[in-house]
KOLBA-710227 format. One record per atom (N, C-alpha, C, O): residue number from 0; residue in three letters; atom name; x, y, z negated. Coordinates in nm, 3 decimals. Each point is the difference from the previous one (the first is absolute). Layout:
<vexzas>
VEXZA    n  res  atom     east    north       up
VEXZA  NUM  ALA    CA        X        Y        Z
...
</vexzas>
This chain:
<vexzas>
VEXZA    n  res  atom     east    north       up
VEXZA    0  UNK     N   -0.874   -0.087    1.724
VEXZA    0  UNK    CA    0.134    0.020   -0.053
VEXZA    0  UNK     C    0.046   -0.132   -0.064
VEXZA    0  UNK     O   -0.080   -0.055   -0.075
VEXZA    1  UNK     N    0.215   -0.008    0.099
VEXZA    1  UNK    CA    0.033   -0.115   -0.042
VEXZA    1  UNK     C    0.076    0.002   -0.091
VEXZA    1  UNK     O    0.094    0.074    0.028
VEXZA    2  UNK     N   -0.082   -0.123   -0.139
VEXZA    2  UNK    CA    0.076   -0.024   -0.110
VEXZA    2  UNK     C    0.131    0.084   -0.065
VEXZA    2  UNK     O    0.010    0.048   -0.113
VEXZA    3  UNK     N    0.088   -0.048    0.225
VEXZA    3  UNK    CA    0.117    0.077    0.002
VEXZA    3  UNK     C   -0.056    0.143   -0.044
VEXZA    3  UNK     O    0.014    0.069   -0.101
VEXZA    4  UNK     N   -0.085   -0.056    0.225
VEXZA    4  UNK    CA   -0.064    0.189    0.000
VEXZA    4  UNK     C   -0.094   -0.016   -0.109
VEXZA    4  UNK     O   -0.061    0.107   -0.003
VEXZA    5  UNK     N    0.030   -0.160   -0.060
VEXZA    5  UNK    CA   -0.042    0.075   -0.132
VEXZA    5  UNK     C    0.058    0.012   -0.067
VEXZA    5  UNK     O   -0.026    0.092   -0.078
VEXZA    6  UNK     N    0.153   -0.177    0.053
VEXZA    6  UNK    CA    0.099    0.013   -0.131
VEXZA    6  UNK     C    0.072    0.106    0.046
VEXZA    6  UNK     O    0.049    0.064   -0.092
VEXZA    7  UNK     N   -0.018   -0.010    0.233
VEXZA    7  UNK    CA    0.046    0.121    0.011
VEXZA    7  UNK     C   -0.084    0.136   -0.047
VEXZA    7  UNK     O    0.049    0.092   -0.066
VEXZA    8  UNK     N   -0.214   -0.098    0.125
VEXZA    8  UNK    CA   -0.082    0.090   -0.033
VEXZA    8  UNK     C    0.091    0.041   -0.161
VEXZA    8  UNK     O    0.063    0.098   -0.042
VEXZA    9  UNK     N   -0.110   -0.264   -0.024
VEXZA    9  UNK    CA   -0.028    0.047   -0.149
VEXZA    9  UNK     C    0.142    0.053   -0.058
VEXZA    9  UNK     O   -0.011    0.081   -0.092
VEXZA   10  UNK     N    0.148   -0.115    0.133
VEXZA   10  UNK    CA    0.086    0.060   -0.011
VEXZA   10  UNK     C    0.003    0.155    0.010
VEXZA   10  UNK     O    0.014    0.090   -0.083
VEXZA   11  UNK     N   -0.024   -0.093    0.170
VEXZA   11  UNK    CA   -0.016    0.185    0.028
VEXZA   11  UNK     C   -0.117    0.068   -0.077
VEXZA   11  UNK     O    0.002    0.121   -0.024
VEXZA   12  UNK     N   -0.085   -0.188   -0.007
VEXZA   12  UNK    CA   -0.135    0.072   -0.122
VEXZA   12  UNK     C    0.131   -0.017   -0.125
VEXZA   12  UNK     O    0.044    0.104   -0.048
VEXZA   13  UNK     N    0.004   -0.220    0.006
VEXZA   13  UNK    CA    0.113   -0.004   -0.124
VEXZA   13  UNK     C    0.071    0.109   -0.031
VEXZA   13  UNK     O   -0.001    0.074   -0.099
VEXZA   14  UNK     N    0.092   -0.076    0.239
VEXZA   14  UNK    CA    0.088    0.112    0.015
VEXZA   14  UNK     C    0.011    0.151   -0.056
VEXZA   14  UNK     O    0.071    0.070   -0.072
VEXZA   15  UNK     N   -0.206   -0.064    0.166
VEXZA   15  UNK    CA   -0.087    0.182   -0.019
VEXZA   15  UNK     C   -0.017   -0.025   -0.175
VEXZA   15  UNK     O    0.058    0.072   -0.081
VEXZA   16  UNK     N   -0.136   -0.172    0.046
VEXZA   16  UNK    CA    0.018    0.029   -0.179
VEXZA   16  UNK     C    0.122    0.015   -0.073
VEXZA   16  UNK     O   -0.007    0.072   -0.099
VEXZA   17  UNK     N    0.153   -0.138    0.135
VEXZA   17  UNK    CA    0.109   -0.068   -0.051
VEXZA   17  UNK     C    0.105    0.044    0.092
VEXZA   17  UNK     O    0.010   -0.065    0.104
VEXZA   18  UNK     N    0.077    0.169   -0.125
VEXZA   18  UNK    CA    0.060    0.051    0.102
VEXZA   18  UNK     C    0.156   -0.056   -0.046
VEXZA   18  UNK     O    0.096    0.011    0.076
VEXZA   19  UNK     N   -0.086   -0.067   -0.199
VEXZA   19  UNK    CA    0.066   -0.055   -0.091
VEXZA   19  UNK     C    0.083   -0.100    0.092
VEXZA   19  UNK     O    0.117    0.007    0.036
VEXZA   20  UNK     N   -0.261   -0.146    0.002
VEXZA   20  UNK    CA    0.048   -0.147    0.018
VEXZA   20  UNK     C    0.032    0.049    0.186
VEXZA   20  UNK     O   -0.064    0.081    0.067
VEXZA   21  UNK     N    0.176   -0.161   -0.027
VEXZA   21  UNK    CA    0.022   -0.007    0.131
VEXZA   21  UNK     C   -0.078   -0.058    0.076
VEXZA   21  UNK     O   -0.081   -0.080   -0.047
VEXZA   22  UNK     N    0.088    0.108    0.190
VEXZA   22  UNK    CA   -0.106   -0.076    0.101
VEXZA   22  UNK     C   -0.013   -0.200   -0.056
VEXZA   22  UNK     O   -0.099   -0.071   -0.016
VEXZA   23  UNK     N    0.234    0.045    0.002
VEXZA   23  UNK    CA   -0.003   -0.098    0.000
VEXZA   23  UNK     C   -0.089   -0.095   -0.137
VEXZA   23  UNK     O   -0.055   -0.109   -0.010
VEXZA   24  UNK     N    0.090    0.251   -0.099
VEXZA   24  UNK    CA   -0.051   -0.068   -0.149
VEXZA   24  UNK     C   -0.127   -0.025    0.013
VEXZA   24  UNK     O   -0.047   -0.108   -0.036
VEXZA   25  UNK     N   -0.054    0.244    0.109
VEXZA   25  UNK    CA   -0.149    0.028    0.072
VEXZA   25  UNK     C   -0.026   -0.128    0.001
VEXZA   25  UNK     O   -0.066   -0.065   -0.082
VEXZA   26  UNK     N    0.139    0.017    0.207
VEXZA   26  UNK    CA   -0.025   -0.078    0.094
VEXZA   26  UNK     C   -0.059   -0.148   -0.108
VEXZA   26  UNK     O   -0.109   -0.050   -0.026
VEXZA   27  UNK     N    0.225    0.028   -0.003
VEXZA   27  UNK    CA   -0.027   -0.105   -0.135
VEXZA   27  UNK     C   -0.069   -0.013   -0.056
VEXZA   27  UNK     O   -0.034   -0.118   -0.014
VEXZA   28  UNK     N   -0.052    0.232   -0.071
VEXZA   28  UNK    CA   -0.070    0.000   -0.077
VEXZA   28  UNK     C   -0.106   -0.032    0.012
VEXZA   28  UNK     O   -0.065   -0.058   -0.087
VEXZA   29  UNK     N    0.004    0.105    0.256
VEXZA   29  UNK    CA   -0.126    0.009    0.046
VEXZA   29  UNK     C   -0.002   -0.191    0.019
VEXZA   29  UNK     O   -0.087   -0.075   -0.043
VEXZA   30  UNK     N    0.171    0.049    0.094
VEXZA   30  UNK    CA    0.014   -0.176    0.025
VEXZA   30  UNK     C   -0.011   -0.069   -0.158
VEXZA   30  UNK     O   -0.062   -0.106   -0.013
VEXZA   31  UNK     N    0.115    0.161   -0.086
VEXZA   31  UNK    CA    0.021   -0.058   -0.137
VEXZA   31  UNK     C   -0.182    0.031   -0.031
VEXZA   31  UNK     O   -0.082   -0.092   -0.001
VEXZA   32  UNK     N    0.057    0.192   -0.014
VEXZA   32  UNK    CA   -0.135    0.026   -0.043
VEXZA   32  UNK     C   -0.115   -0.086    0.043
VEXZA   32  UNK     O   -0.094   -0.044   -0.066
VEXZA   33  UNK     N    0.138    0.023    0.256
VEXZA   33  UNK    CA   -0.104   -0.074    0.054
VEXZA   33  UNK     C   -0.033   -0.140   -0.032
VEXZA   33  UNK     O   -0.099   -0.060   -0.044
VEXZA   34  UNK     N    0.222    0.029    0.083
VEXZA   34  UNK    CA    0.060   -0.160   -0.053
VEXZA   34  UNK     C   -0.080   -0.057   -0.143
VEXZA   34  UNK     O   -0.073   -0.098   -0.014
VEXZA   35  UNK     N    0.127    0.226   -0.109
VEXZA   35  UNK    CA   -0.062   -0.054   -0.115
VEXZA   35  UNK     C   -0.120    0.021   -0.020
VEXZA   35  UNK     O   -0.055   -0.043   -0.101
VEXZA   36  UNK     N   -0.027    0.131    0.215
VEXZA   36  UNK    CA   -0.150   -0.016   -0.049
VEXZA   36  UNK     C   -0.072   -0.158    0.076
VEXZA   36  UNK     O   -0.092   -0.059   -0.056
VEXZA   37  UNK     N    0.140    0.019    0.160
VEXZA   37  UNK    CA   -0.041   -0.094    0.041
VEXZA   37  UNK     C    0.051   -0.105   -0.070
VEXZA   37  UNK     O   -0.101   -0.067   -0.022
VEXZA   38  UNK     N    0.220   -0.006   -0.041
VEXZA   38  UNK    CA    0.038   -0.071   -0.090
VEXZA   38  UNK     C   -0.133   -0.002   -0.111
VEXZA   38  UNK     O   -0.073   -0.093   -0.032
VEXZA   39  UNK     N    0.074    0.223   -0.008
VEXZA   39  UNK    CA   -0.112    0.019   -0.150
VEXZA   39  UNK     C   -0.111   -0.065    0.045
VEXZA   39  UNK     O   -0.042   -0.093   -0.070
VEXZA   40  UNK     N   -0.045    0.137    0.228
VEXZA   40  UNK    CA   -0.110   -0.025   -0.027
VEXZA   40  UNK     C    0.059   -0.204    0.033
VEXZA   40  UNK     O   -0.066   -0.081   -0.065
VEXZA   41  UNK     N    0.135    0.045    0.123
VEXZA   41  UNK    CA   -0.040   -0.172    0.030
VEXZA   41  UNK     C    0.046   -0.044   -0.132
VEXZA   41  UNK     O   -0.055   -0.102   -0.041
VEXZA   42  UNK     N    0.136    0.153   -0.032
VEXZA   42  UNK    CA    0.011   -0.070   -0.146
VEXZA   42  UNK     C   -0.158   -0.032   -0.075
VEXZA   42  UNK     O   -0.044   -0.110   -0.035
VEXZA   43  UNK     N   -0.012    0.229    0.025
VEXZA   43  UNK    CA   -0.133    0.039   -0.047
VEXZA   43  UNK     C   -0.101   -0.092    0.066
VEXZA   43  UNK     O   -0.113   -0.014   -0.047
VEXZA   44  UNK     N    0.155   -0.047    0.156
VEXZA   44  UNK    CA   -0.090   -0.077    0.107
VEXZA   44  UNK     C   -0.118    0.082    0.071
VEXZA   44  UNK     O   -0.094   -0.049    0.064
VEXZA   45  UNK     N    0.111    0.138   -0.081
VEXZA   45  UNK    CA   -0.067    0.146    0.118
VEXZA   45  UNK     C    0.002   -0.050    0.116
VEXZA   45  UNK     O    0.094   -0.076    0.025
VEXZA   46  UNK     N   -0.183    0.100    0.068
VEXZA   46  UNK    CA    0.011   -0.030    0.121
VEXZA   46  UNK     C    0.093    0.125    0.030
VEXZA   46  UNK     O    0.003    0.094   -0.079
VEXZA   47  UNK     N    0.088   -0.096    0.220
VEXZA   47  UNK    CA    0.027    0.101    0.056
VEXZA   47  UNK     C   -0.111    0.116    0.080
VEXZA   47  UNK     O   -0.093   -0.025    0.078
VEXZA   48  UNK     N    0.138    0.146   -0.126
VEXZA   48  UNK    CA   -0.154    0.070    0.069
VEXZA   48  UNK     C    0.082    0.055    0.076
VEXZA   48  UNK     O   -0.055    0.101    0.042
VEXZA   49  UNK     N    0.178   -0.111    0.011
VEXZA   49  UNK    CA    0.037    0.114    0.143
VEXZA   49  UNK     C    0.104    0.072    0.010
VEXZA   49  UNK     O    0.021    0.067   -0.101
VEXZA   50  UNK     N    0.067   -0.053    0.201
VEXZA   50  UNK    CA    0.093    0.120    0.031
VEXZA   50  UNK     C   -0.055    0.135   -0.072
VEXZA   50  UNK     O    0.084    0.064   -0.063
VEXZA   51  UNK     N   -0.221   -0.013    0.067
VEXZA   51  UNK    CA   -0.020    0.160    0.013
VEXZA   51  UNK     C   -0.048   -0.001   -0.140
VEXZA   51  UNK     O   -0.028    0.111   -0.045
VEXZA   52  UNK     N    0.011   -0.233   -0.047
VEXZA   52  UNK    CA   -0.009    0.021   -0.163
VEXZA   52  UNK     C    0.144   -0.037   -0.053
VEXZA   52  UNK     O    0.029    0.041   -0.113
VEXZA   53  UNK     N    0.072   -0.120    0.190
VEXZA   53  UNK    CA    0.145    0.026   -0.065
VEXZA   53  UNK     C    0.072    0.145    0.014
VEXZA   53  UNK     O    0.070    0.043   -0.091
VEXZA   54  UNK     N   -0.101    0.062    0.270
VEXZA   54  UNK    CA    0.034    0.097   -0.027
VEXZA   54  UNK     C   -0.051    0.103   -0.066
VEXZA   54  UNK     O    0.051    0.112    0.008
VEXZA   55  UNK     N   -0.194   -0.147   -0.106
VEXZA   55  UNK    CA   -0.081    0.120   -0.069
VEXZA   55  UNK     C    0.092   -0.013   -0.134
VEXZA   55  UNK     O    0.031    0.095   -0.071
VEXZA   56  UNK     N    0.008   -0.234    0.051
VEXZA   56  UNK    CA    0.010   -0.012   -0.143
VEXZA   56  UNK     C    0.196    0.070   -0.025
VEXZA   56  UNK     O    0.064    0.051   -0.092
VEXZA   57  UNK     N   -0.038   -0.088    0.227
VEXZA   57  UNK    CA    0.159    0.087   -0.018
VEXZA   57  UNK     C   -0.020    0.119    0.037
VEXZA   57  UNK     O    0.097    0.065   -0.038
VEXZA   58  UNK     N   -0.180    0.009    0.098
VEXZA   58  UNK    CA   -0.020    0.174    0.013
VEXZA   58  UNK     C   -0.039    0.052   -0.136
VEXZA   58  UNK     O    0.033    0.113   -0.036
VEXZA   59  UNK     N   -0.113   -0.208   -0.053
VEXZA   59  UNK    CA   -0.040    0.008   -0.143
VEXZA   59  UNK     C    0.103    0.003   -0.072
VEXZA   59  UNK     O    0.001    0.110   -0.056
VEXZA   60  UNK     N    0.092   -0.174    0.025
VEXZA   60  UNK    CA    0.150   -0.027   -0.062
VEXZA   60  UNK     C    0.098    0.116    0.055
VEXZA   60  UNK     O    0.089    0.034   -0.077
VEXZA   61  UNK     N   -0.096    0.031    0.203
VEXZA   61  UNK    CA    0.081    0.049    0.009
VEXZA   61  UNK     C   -0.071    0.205   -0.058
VEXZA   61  UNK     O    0.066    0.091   -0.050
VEXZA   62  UNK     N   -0.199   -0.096    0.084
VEXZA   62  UNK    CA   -0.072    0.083   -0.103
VEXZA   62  UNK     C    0.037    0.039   -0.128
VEXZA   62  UNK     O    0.023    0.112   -0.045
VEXZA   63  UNK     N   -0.023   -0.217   -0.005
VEXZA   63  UNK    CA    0.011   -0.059   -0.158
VEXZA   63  UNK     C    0.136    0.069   -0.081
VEXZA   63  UNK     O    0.012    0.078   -0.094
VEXZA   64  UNK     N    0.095   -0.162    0.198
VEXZA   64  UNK    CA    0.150   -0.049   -0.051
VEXZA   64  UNK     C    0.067    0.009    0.071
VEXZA   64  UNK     O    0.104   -0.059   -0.028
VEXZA   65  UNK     N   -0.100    0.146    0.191
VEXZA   65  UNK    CA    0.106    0.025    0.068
VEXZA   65  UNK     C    0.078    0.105   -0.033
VEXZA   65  UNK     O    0.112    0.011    0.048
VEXZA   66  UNK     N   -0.154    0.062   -0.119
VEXZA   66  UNK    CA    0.120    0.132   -0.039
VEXZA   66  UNK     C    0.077   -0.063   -0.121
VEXZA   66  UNK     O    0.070    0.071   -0.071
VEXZA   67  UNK     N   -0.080   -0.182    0.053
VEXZA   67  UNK    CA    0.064   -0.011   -0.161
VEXZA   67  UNK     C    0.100   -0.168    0.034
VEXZA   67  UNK     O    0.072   -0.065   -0.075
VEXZA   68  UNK     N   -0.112    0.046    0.217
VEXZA   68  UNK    CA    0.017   -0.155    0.003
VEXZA   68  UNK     C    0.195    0.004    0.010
VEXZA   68  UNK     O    0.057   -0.090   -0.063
VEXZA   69  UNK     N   -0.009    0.146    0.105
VEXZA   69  UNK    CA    0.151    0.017   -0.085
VEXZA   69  UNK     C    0.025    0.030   -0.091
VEXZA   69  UNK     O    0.108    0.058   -0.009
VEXZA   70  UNK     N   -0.182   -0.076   -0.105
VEXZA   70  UNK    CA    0.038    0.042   -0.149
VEXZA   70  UNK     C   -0.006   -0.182    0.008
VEXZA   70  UNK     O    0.090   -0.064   -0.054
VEXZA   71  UNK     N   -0.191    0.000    0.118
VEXZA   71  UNK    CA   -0.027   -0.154   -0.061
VEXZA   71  UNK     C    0.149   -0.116   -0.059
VEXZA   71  UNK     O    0.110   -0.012    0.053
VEXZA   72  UNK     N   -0.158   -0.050   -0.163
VEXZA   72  UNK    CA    0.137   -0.063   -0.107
VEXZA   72  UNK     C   -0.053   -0.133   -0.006
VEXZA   72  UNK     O   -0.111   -0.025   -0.047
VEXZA   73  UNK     N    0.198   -0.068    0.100
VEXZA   73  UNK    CA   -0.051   -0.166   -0.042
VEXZA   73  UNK     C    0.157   -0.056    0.005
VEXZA   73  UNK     O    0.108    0.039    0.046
VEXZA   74  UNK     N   -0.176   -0.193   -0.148
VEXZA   74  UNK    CA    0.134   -0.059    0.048
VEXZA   74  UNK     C   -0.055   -0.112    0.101
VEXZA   74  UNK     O    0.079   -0.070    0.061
VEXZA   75  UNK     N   -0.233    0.055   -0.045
VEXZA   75  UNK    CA   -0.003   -0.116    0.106
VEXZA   75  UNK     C    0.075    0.056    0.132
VEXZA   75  UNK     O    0.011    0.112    0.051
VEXZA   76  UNK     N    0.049   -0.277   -0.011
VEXZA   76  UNK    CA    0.096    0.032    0.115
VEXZA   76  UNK     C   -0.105    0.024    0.121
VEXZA   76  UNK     O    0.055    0.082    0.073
VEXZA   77  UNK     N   -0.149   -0.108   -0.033
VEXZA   77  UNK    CA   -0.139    0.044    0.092
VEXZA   77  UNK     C    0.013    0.138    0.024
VEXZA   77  UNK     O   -0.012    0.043    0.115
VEXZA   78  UNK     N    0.038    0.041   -0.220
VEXZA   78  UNK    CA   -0.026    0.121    0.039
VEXZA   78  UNK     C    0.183    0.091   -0.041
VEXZA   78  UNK     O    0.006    0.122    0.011
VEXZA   79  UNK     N    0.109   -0.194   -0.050
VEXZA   79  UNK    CA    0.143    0.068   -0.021
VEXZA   79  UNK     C    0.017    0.046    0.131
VEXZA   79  UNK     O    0.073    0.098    0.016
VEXZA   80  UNK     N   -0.137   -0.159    0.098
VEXZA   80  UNK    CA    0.098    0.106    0.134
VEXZA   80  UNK     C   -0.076    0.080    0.012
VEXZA   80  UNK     O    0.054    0.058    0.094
VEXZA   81  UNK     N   -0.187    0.028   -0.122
VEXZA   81  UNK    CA   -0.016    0.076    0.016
VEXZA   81  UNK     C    0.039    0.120   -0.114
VEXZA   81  UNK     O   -0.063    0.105    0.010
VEXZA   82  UNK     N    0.162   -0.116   -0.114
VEXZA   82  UNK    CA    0.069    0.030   -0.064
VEXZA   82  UNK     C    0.123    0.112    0.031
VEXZA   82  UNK     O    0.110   -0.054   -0.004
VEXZA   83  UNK     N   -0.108    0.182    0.030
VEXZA   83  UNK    CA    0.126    0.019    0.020
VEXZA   83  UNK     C    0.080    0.047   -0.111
VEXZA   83  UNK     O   -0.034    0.013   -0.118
VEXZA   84  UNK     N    0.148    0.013    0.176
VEXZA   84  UNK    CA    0.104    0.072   -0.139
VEXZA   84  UNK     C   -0.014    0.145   -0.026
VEXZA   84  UNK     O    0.084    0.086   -0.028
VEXZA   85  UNK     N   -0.172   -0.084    0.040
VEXZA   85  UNK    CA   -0.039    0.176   -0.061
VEXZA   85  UNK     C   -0.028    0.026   -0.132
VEXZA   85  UNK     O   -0.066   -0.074   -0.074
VEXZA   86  UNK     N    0.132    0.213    0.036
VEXZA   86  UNK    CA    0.009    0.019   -0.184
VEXZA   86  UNK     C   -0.125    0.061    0.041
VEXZA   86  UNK     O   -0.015    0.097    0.074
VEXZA   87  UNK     N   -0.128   -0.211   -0.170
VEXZA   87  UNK    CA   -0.079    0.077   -0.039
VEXZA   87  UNK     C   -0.040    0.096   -0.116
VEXZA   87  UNK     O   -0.106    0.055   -0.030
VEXZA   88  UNK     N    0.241   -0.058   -0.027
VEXZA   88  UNK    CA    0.000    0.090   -0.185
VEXZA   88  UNK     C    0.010    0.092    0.043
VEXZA   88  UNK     O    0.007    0.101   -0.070
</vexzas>
C-alpha cells in the first residue's frame, strides 16, 4: 500500500471515530499527524524507522483523540486550517 492509501485507510478509521470532521478535515489530519510525527522524530535525530511505525503512531492518535479532534483550539497558523467555524459552546 503506497502512501496516499494509507492516509486514506487512516482517514476513514478517523472518520468512523469523528463523524463531526468532513472527509476532507479526516483527510488532513491523518497527513498533519503523520507529517508531525516524522518532523518530531528527525528533530530528536531518531533515525527514521518506517512507513508501518508512522501509520501505528497515527492509528494511535486517532485511538486517543479522534473523537475529540474537532473540539482542537490553536492560534499556530500550522494547524488554523484545520480550524472550522463551528460554535463549539
Amino acid at each position: 500500500m503506497n502512501r496516499p492509501e494509507q492516509y486514506e485507510r487512516l482517514a476513514e478509521m478517523l472518520k468512523a471515530k469523528n463523524d463531526v470532521l468532513t472527509e476532507l478535515e479526516a483527510l488532513t489530519w491523518v497527513e498533519v499527524l503523520w507529517e508531525d510525527f516524522e518532523t518530531s522524530l528527525a528533530r530528536a535525530g531518531e533515525p527514521y524507522p518506517g512507513e508501518a511505525k508512522s501509520f501505528q503512531y497515527v492509528v494511535q492518535q486517532i485511538d486517543a483523540y479522534g473523537p475529540q479532534l474537532h473540539l482542537f483550539q490553536t492560534k499556530n497558523e500550522k494547524f488554523k486550517h484545520l480550524m472550522s467555524k463551528r460554535n463549539l459552546h
